[in-house]
C-alpha positions as CSV (number, residue, x, y, z in Angstrom):
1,X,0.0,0.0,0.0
2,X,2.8,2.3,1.2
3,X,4.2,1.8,-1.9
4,X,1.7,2.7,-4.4
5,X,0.8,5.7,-3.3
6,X,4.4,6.5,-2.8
7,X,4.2,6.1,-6.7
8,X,0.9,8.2,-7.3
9,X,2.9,11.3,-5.3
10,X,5.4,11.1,-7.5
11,X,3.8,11.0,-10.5
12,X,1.1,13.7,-9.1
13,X,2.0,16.1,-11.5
14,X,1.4,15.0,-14.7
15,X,-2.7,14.9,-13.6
16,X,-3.6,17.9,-14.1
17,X,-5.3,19.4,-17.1
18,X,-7.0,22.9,-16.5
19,X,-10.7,24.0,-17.4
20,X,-12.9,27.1,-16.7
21,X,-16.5,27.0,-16.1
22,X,-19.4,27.5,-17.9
23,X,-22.6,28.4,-17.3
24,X,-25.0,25.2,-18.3
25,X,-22.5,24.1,-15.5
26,X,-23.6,26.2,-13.0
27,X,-27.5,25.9,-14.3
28,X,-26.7,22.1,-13.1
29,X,-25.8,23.2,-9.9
30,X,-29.0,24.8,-9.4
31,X,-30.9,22.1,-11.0
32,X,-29.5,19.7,-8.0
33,X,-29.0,22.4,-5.6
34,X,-28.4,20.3,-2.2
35,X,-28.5,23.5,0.1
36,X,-30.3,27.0,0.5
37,X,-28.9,29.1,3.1
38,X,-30.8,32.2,4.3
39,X,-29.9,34.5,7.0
40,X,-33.5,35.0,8.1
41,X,-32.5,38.1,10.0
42,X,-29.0,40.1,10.9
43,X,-30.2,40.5,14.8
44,X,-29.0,38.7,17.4
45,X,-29.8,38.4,21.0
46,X,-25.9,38.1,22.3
47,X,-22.9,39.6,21.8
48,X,-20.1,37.1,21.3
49,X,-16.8,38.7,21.4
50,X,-15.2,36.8,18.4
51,X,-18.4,37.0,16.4
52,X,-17.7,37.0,12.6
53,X,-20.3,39.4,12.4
54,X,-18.9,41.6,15.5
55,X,-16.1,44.4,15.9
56,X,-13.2,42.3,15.1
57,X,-13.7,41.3,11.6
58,X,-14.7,43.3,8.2
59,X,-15.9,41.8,5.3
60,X,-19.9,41.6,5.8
61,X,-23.0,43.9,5.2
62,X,-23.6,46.5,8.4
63,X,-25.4,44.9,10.6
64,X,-28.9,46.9,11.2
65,X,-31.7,44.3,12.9
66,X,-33.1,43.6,9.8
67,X,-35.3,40.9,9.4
68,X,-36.0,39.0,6.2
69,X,-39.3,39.1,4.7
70,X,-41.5,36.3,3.3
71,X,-42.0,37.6,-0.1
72,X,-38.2,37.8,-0.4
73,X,-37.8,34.3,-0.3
74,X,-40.9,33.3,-2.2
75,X,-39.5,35.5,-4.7
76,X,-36.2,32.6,-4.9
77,X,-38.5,29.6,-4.7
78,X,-40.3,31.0,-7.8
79,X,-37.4,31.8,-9.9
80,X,-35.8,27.9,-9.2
81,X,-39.1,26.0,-9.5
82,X,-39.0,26.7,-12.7
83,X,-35.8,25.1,-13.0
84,X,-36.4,22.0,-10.7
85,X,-39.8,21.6,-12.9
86,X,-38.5,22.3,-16.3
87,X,-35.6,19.7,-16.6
88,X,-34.3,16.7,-15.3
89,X,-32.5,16.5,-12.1
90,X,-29.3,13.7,-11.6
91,X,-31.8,12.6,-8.5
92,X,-35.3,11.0,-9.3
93,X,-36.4,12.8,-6.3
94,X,-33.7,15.0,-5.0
95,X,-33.2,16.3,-1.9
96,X,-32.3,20.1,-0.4
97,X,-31.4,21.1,2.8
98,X,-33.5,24.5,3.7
99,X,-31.2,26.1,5.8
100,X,-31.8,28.8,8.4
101,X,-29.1,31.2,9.8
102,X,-28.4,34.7,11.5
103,X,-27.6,36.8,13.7
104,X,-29.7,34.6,15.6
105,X,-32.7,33.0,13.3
106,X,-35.2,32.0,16.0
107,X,-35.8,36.0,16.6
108,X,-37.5,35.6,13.0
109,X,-39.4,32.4,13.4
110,X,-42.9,34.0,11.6
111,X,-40.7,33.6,8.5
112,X,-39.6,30.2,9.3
113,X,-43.0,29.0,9.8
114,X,-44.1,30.3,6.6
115,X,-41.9,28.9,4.3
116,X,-42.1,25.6,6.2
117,X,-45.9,25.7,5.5
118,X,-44.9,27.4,1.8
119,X,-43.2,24.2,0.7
120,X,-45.7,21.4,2.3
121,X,-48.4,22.7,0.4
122,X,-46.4,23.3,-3.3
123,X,-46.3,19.9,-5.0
124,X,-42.9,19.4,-6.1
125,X,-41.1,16.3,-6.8
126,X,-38.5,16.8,-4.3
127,X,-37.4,16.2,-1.0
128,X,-37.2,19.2,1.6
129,X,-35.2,19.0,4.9
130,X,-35.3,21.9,7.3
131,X,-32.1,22.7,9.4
132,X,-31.2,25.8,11.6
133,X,-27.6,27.4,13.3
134,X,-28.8,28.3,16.4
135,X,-28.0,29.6,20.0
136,X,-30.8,27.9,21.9
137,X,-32.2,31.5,23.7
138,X,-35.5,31.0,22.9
139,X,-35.1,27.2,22.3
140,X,-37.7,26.1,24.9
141,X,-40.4,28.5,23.6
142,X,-40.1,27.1,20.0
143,X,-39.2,23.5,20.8
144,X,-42.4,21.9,19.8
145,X,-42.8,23.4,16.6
146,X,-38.9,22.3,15.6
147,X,-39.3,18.6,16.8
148,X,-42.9,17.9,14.9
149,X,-41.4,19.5,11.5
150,X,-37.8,17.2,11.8
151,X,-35.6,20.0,11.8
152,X,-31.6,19.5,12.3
153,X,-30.4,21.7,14.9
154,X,-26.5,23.0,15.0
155,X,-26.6,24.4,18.4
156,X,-23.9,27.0,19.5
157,X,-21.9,26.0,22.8
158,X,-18.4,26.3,23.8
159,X,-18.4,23.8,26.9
160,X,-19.0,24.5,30.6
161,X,-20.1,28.0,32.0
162,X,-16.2,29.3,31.7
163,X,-15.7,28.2,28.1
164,X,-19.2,29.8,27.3
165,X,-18.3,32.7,29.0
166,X,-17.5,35.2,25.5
167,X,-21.0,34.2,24.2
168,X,-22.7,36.7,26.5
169,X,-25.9,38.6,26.0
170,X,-26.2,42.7,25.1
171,X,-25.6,43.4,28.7
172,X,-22.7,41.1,28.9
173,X,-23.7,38.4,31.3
174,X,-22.9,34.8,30.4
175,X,-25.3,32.7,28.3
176,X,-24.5,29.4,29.6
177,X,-27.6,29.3,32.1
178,X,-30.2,30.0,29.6
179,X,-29.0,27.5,26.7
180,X,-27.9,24.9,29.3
181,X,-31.4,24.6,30.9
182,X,-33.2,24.8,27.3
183,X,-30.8,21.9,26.1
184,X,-31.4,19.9,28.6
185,X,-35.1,20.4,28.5
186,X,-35.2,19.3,24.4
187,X,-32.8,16.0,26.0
188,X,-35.6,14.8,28.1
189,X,-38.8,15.7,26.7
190,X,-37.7,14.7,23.1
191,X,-34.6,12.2,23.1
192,X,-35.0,10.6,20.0
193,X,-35.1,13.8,18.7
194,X,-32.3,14.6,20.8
195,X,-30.0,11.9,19.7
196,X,-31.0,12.0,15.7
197,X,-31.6,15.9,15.1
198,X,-29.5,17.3,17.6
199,X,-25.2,18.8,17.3
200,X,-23.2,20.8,18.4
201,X,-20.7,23.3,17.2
202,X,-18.0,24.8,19.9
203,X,-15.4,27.7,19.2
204,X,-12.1,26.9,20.2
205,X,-10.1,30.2,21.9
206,X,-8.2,31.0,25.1
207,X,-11.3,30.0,27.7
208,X,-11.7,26.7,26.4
209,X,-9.6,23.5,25.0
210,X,-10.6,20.5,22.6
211,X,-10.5,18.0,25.6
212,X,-12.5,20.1,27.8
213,X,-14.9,20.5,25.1
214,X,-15.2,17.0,24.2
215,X,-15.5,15.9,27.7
216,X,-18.5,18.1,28.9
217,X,-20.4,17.3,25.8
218,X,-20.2,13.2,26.0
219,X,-20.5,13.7,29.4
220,X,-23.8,16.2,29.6
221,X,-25.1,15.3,26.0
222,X,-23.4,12.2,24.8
223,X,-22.6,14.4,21.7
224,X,-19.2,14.7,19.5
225,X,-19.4,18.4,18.9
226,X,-17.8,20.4,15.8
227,X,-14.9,21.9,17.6
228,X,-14.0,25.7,15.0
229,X,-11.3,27.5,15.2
230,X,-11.4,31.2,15.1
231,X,-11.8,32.9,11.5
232,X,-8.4,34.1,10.6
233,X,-9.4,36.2,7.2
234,X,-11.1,39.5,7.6
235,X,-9.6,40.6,10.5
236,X,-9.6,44.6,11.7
237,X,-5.8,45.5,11.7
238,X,-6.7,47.3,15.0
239,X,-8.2,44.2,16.5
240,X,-5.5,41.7,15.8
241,X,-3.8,41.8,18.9
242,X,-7.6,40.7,20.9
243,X,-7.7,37.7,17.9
244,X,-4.1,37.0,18.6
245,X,-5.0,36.8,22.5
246,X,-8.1,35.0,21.7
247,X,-7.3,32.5,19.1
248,X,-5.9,28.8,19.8
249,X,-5.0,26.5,17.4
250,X,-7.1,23.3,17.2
251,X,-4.0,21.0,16.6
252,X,-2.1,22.6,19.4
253,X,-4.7,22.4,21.9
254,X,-5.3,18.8,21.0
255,X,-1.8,18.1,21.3
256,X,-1.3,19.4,25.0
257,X,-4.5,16.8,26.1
258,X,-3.1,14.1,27.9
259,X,-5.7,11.9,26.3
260,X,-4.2,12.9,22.9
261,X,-4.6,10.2,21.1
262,X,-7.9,9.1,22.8
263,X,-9.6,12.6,21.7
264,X,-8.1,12.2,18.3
265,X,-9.8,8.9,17.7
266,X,-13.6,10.5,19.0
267,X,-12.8,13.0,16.8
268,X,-12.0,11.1,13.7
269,X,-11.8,13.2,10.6
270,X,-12.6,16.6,13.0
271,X,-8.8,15.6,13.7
272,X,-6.7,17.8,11.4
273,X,-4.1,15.3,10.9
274,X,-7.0,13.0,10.0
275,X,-8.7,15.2,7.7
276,X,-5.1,16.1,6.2
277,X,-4.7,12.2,5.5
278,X,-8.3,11.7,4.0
279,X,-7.4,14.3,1.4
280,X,-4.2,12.8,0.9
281,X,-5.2,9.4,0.5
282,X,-8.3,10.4,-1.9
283,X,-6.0,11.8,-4.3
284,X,-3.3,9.8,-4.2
285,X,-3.4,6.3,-2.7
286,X,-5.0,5.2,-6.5
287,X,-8.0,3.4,-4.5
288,X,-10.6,6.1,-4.8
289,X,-12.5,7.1,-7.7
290,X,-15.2,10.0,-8.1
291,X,-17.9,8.1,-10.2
292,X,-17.9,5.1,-12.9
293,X,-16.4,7.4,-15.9
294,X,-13.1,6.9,-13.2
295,X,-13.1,3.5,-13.7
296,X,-12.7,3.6,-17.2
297,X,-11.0,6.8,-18.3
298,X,-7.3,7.5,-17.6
299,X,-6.7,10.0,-15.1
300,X,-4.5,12.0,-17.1
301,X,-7.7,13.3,-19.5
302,X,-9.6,14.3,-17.1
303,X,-10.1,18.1,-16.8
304,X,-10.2,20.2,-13.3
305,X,-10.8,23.4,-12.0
306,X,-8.1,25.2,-10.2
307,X,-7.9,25.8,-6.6
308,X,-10.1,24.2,-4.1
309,X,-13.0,26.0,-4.6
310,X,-16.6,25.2,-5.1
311,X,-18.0,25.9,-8.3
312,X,-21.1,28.1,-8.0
313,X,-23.9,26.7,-6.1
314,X,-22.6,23.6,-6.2
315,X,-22.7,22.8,-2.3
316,X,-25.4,25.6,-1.4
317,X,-26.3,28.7,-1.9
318,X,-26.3,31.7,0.6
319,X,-28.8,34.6,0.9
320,X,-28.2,37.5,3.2
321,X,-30.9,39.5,4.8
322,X,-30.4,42.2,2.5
323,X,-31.3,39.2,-0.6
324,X,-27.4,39.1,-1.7
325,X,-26.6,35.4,-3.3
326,X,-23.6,34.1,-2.8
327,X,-21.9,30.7,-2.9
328,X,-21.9,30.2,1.2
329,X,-22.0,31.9,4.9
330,X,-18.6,31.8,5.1
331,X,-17.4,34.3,2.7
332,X,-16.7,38.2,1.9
333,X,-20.4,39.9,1.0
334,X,-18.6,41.8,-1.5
335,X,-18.5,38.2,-3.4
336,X,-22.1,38.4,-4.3
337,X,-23.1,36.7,-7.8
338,X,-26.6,37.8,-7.7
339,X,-29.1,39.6,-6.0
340,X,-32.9,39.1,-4.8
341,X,-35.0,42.8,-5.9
342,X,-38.9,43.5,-5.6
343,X,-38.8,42.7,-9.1
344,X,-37.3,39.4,-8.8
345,X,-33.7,37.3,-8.7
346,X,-31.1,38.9,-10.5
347,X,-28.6,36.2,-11.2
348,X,-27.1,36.0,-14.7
349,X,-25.2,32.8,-15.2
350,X,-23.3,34.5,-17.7
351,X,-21.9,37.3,-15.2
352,X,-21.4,34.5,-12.7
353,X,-19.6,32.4,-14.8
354,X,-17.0,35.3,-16.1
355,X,-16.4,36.5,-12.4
356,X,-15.9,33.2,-11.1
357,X,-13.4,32.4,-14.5
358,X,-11.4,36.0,-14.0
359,X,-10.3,35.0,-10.4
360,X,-9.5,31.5,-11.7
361,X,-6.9,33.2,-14.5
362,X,-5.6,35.2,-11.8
363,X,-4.3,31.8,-9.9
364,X,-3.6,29.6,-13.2
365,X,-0.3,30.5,-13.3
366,X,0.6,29.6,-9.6
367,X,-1.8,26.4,-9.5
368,X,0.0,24.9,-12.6
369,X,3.6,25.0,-10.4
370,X,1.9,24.2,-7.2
371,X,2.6,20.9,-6.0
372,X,-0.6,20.4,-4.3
373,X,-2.7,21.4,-6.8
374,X,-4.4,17.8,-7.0
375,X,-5.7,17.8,-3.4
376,X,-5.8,21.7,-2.8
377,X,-8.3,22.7,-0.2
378,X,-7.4,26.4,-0.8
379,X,-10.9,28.9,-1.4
380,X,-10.0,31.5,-4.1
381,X,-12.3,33.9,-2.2
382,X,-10.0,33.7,0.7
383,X,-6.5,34.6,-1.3
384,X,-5.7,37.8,-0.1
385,X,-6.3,40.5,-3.0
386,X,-8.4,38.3,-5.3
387,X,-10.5,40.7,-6.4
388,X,-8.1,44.2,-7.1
389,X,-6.1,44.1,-9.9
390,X,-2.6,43.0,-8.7
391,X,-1.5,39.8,-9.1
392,X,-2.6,38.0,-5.6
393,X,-0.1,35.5,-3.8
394,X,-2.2,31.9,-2.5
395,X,-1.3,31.2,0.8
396,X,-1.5,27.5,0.1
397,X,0.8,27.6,-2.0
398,X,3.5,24.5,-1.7
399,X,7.0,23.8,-3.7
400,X,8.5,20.6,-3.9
401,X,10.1,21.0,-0.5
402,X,6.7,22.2,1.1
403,X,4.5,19.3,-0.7
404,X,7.7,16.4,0.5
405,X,7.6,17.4,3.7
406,X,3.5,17.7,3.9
407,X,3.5,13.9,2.1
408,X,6.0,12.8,4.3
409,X,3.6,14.1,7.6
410,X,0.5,12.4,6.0
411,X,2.8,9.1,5.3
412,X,4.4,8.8,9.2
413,X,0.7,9.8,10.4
414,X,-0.6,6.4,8.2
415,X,2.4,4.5,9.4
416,X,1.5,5.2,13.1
417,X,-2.3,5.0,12.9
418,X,-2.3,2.0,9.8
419,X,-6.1,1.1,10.6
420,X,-6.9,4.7,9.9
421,X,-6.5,3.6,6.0
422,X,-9.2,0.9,6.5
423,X,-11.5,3.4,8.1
424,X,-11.1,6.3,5.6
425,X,-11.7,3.8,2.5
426,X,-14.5,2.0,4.3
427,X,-16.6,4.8,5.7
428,X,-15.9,8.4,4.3
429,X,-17.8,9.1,1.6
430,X,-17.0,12.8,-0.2
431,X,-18.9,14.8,-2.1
């Protein structure tokens, strides 16, 4: 095994033919859209100190207690019916995840209701499932409603009452009371729920560790949380010395557990080094391939896009409060590909395919020399300078020293965890 992929690193390079986009390609995307993000509303009931939408970063629409209206997203559901009823999707019945998302989207749950009840009376032949990013505030007042329509809940908490302590509420007293209690209540009035529907995502920073937060949640929950690190793009130069103070580094913090390798094994592919391996092994161990044309086509005609990016709606699609599209939450508002008016959705593939294509150009030229480039996990929208007219450096950039010395850290990882090979192959699945 060691061997052959040994050879595919090696012979990496010569994989690797570029392609821009088009836009029947991103029509696809919306044809089999698996995700629709909205940010029902921009208000939030706390104040975390390291919010992405708070004083220490840039990059995202002012924030002004808006709240989105219904007609605003009746307006999208009209303008992609017609797609999903007009042609063919890959699925027979597909399915997309309905998404909900703030500031805090339980403040805006009218809206929530209605496009629940929107899409059980429309008879379309697809699949909805409802899901929701939420701080559990006003959990226990909305409970009910969440549990008999089978929504997903991703509910924010950093651990115990210290580690919760920087998501506090506007007059700066800690949450951890409030969304402990409400928990708890959703645990034992609806456990199946509880155990199917129900995870967590904790913020990694100063007040907190990845053992500490993987030991209260199995221990109060008998949950495997998300553990996040801190956003490190968009930054306020002035507030860089609070992130540095704030910040910790997921690895690092797992490293100084004396259960080290314990944790690591809970965590699985939330284990950086694990996650590291999967990517390596997907590209290069030979053993994996992306769908049947794989299995009968040589490798070396295949055609890819550069960077790691996402084409276009091809995960999900993100609408802010003020109707901005964009490809997901995570990125600059200033990336918007289209835009949600009283007249209707202003999205012209055409637009979006040429934006999308001019950052590609911009990175061609370091992709093509970049030894990763085959398993780059690197999103254009984060490469410092994308979008002004100098020529921007990627950060993920690796030489031939840089990509040795990373395959040489994913091989000794393999060689000292060899059942993690077995597991990756057996049970990861990526899309």
């Amino acid at each position: 095994m060691n061997s052959q992929i040994l050879v595919y690193v090696k012979n990496h390079y010569k994989v690797m033919i570029f392609r821009k986009i088009n836009p029947t390609e991103i029509y696809e995307n919306l044809l089999n859209l698996k995700q629709i993000t909205f940010e029902v509303t921009d208000a939030c009931n706390l104040k975390c100190n390291y919010c992405g939408y708070g004083d220490m970063y840039f990059g995202y629409d002012k924030r002004e207690s808006k709240y989105m209206p219904f007609h605003q997203v009746r307006l999208l559901f009209d303008y992609l019916f017609v797609i999903w009823e007009k042609d063919r999707p890959a699925s027979e019945i597909p399915m997309t995840y309905i998404s909900f998302y703030g500031g805090e989207p339980l403040l805006n749950m009218n809206l929530i209701m209605a496009v629940v009840q929107y899409l059980d009376q429309r008879h379309i032949n697809r699949n909805f499932v409802f899901s929701m990013t939420t701080n559990a505030v006003l959990l226990d007042r909305y409970m009910d409603y969440l549990v008999a329509h089978d929504f997903h809940l991703l509910i924010s908490l950093d651990g115990d009452k210290a580690a919760q302590s920087y998501r506090s509420d506007i007059f700066g007293r800690n949450s951890f009371d409030k969304v402990y209690k409400n928990v708890k209540i959703l645990q034992n009035l609806y456990p199946a729920f509880f155990m199917n529907n129900v995870n967590f995502n904790s913020v990694l920073h100063n007040r907190n560790s990845v053992e500490g937060i993987m030991t209260f949640m199995k221990k109060e929950f008998n949950k495997r949380p998300s553990i996040s690190e801190l956003n490190t793009s968009g930054i306020k130069p002035d507030k860089l010395e609070e992130f540095e103070k704030t910040f910790r580094n997921k690895m690092e913090s797992l490293m100084l557990s004396g259960n080290c390798e314990k944790i690591s094994e809970e965590l699985f592919l939330s284990d950086p080094r694990t996650h590291e391996l999967l990517l390596f092994l997907f590209q290069y161990s030979g053993n994996y391939f992306k769908d049947y044309n794989s299995l009968f086509i040589d490798e070396e005609n295949f055609t890819v896009t550069p960077t790691g990016t996402c084409t276009p709606f091809g995960k999900r699609m993100f609408v802010t409060v003020n109707g901005k599209i964009l490809q997901c939450e995570k990125i600059d508002h200033a990336f918007a590909l289209g835009k949600i008016s009283e007249e209707g959705v202003l999205l012209d593939l055409n637009s979006v395919t040429e934006k999308y294509n001019y950052y590609l150009e911009k990175m061609e030229v370091q992709c093509k020399s970049c030894k990763r480039k085959k398993s780059c996990i690197q999103c254009l929208y984060f490469i410092p300078g994308i979008a002004k007219k100098e020529k921007p450096v990627c950060p993920g950039y690796m030489g031939d020293a840089a990509f040795k010395y990373y395959a040489a850290s994913c091989m000794d990882y393999l060689k000292n965890h060899p059942h993690l090979y077995a597991k990756i192959m057996n049970e990861v699945i990526m899309e």
